[in-house]
MDAnalysis code that builds the backbone (N, CA, C; Angstrom):
import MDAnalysis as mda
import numpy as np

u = mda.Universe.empty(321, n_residues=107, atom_resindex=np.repeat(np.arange(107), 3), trajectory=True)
u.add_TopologyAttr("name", ["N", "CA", "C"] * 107)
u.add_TopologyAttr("resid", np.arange(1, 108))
u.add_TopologyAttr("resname", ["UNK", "UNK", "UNK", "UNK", "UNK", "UNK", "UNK", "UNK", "UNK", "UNK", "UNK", "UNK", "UNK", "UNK", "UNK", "UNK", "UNK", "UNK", "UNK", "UNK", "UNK", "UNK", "UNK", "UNK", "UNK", "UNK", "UNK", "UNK", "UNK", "UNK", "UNK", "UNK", "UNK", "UNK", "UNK", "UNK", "UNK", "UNK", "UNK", "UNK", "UNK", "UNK", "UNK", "UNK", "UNK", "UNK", "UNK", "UNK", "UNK", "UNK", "UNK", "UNK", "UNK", "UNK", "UNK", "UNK", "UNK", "UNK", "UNK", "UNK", "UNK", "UNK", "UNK", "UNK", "UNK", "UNK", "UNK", "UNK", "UNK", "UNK", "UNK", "UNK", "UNK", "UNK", "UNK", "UNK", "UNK", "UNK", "UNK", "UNK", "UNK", "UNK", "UNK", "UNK", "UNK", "UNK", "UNK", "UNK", "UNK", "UNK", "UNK", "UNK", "UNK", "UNK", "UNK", "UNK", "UNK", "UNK", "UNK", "UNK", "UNK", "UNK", "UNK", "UNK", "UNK", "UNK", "UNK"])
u.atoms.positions = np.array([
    [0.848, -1.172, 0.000],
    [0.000, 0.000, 0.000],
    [0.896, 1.239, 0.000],
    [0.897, 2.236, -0.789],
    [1.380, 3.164, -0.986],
    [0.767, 4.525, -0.406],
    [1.758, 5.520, 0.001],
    [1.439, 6.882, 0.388],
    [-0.266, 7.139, 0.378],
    [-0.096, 7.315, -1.298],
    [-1.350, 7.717, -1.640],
    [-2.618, 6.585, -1.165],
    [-2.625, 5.574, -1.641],
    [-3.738, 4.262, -0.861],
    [-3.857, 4.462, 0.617],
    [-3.168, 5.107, 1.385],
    [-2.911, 4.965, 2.731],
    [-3.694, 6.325, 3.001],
    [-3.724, 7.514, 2.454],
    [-4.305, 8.757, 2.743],
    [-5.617, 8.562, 2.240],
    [-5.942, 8.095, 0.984],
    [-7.186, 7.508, 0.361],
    [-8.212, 6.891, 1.757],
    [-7.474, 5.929, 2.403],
    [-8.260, 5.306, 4.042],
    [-8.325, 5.773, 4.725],
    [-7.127, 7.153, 5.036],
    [-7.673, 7.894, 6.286],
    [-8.664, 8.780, 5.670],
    [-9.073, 9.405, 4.444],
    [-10.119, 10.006, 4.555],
    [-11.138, 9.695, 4.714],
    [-11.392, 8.479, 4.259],
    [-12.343, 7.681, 4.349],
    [-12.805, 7.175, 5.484],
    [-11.925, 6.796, 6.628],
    [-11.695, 6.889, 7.939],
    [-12.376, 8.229, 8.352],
    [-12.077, 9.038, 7.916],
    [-12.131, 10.321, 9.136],
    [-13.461, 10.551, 8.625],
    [-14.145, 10.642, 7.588],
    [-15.585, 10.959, 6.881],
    [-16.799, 9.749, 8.048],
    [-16.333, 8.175, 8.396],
    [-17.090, 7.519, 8.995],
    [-16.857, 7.812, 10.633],
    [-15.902, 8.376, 10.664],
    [-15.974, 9.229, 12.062],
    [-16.759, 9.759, 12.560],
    [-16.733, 10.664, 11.288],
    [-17.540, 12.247, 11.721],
    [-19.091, 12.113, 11.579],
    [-19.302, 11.282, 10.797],
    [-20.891, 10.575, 10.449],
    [-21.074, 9.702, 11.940],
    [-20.260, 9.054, 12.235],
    [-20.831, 8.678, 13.625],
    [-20.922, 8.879, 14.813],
    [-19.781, 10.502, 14.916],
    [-19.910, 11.388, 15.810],
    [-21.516, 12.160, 15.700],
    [-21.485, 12.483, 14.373],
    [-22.951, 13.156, 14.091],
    [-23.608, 12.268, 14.653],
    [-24.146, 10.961, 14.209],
    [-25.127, 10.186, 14.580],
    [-25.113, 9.846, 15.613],
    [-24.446, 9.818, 16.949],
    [-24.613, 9.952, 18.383],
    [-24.702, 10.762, 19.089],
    [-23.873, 12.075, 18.753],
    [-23.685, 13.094, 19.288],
    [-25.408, 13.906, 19.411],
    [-25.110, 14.360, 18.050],
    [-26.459, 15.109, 17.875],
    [-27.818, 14.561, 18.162],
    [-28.146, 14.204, 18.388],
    [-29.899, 13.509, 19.016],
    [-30.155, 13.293, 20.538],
    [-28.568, 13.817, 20.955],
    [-28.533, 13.883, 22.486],
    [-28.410, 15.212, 22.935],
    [-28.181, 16.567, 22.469],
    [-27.959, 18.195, 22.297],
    [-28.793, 18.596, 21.521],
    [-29.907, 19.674, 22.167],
    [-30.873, 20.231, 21.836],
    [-30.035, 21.243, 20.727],
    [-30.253, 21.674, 19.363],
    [-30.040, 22.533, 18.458],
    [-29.437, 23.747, 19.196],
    [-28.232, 23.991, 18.871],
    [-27.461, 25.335, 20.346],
    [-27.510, 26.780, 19.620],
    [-27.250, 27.436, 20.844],
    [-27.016, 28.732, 20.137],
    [-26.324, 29.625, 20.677],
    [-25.367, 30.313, 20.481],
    [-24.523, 31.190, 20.851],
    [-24.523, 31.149, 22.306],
    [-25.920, 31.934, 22.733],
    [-25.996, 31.627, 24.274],
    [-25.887, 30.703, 25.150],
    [-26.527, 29.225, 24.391],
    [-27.035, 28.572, 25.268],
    [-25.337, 27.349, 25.604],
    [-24.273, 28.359, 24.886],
    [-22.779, 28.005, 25.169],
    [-22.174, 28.636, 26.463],
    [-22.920, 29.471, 27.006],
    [-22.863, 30.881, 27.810],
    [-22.511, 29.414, 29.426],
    [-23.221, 29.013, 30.058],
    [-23.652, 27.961, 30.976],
    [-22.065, 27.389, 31.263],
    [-21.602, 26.336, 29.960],
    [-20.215, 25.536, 29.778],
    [-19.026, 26.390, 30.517],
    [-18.859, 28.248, 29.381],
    [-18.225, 28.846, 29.700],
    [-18.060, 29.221, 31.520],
    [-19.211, 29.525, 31.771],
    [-19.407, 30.048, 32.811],
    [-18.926, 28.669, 34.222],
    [-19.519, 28.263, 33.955],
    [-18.831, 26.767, 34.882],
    [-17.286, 26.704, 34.807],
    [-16.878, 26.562, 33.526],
    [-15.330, 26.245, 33.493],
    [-14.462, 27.818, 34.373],
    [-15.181, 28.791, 33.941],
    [-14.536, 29.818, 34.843],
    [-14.529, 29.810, 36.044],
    [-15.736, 29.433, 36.838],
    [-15.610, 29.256, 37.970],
    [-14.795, 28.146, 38.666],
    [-15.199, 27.494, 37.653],
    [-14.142, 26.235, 38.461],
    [-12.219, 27.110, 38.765],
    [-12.025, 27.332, 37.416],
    [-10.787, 27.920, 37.146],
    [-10.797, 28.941, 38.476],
    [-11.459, 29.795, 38.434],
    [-11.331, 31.062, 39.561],
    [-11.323, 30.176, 41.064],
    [-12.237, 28.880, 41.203],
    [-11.868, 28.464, 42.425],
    [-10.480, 27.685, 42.881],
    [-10.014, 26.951, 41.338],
    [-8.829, 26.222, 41.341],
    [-7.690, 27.076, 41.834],
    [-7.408, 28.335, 41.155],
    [-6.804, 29.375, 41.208],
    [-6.483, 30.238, 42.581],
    [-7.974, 30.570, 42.988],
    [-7.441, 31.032, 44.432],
    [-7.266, 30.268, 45.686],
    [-7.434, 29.151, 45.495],
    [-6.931, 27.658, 46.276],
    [-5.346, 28.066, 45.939],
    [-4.896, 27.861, 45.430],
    [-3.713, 28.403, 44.700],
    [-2.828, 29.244, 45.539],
    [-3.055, 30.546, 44.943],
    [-2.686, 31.868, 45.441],
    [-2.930, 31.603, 47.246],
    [-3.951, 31.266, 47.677],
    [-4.330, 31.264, 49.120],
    [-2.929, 30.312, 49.670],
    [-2.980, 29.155, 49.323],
    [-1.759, 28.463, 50.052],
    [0.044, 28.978, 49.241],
    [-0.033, 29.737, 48.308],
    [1.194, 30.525, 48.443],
    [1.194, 31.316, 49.114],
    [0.508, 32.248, 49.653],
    [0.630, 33.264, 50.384],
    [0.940, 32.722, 51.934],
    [-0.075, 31.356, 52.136],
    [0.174, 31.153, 53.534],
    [1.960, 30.529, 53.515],
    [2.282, 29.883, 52.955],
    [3.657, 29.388, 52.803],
    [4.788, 30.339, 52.015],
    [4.733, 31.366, 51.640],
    [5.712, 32.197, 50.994],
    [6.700, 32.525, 51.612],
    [6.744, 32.331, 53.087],
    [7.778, 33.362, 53.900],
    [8.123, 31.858, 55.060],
    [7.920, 30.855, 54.881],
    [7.919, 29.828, 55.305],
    [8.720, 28.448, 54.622],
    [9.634, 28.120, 55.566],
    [10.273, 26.579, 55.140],
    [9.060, 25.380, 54.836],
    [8.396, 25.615, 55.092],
    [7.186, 24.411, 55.108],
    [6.373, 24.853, 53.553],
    [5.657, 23.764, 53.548],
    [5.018, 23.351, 52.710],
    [3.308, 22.929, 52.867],
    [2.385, 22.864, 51.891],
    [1.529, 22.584, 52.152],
    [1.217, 20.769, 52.823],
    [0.128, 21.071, 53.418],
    [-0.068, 19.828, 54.164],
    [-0.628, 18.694, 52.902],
    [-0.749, 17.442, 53.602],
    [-1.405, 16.339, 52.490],
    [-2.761, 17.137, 52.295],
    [-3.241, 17.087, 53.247],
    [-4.790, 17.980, 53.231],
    [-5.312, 18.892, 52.661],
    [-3.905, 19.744, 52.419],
    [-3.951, 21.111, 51.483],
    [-3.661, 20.910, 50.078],
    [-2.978, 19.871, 49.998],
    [-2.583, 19.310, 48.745],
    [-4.161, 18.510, 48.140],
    [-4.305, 17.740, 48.711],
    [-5.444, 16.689, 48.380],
    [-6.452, 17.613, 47.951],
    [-6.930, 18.950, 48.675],
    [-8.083, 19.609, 48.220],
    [-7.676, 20.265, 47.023],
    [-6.307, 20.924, 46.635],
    [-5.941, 21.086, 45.509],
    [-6.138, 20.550, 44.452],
    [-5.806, 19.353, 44.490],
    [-6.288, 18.457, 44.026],
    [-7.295, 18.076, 43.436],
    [-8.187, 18.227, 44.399],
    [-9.848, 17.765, 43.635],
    [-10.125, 19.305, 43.106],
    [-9.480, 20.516, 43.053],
    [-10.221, 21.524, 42.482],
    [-9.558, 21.371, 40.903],
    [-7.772, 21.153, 40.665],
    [-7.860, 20.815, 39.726],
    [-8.326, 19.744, 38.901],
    [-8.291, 18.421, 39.548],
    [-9.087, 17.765, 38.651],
    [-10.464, 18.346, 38.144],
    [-11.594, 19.169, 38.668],
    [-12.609, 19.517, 38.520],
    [-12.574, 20.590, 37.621],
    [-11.170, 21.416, 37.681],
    [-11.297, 22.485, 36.485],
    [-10.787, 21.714, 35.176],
    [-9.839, 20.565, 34.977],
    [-9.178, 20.050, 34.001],
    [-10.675, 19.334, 33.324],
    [-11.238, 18.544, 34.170],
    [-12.416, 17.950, 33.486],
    [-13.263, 18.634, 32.976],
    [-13.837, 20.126, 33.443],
    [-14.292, 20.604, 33.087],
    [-13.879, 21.741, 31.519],
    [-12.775, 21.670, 31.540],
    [-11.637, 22.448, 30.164],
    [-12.109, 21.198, 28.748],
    [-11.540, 20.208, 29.319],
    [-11.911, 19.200, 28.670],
    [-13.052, 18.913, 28.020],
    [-13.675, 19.036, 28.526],
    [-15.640, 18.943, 28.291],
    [-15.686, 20.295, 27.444],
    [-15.036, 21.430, 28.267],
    [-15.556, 22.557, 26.873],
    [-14.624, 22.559, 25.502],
    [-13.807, 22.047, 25.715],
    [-13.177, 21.700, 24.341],
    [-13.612, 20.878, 23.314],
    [-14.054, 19.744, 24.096],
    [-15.141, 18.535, 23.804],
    [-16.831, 19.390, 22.717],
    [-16.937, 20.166, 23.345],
    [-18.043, 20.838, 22.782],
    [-17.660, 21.925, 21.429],
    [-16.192, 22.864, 21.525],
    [-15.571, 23.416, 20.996],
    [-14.987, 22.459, 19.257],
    [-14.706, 21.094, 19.841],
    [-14.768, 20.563, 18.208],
    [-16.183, 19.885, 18.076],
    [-16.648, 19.489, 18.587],
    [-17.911, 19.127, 17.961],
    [-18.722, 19.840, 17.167],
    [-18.493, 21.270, 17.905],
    [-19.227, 22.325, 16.711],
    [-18.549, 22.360, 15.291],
    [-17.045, 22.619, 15.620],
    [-15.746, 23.109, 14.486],
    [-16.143, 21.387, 13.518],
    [-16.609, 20.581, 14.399],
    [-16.777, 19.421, 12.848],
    [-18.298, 19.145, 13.028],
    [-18.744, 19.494, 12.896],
    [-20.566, 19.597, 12.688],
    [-21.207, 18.408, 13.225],
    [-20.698, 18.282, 14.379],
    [-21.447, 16.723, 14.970],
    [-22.547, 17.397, 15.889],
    [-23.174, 18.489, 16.039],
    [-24.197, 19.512, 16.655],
    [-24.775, 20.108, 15.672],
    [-26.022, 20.424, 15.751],
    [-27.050, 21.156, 14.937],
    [-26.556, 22.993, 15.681],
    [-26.962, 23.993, 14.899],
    [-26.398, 25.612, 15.712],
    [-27.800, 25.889, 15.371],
    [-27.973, 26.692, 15.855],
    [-28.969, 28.048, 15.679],
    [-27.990, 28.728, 15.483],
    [-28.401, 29.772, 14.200],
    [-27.165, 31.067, 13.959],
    [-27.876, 32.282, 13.986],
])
């Protein structure tokens, strides 16, 4: 199989992708619209703004200090980033689904 035979399958590949991204995706997401993207955004920021000053809060308490944060302080860190990463994820998740038409828009 040559170069060309080999790119010939991935398009062909990537076309039954996107047809079966469409065909699962979409019948589960009400037809969207600009706004109704507003919700995703807004979650992922907050998460971010809470991940963040979790953050800043335990540098400040440890800045002038040999010590370090506790397991405890760490662990809650923790679950805020996992909660903002999952949540980045998910809006990115939504971010190509639009960019490859596996969602219906209202424009």
């Amino acid at each position: 199989m040559d170069d060309k035979d080999i790119n010939r399958l991935l398009l062909q590949f990537d076309r039954i992708l996107r047809q079966a991204n469409r065909e699962h995706i979409n019948p589960e997401i009400e037809e969207l619209a600009v706004e109704d993207l507003k919700p995703i955004a807004n979650l992922v920021a907050k998460s971010r703004a809470v991940y963040l000053k979790e953050l800043y809060t335990l540098s400040k308490k440890y800045d002038e200090s040999d010590a370090f944060p506790s397991a405890e302080e760490l662990k809650r860190l923790k679950v805020l980033r996992t909660r903002f990463l999952e949540l980045a994820e998910g809006s990115k998740s939504f971010e190509v689904s639009i960019q490859r038409g596996y969602l219906d828009l209202k424009l």
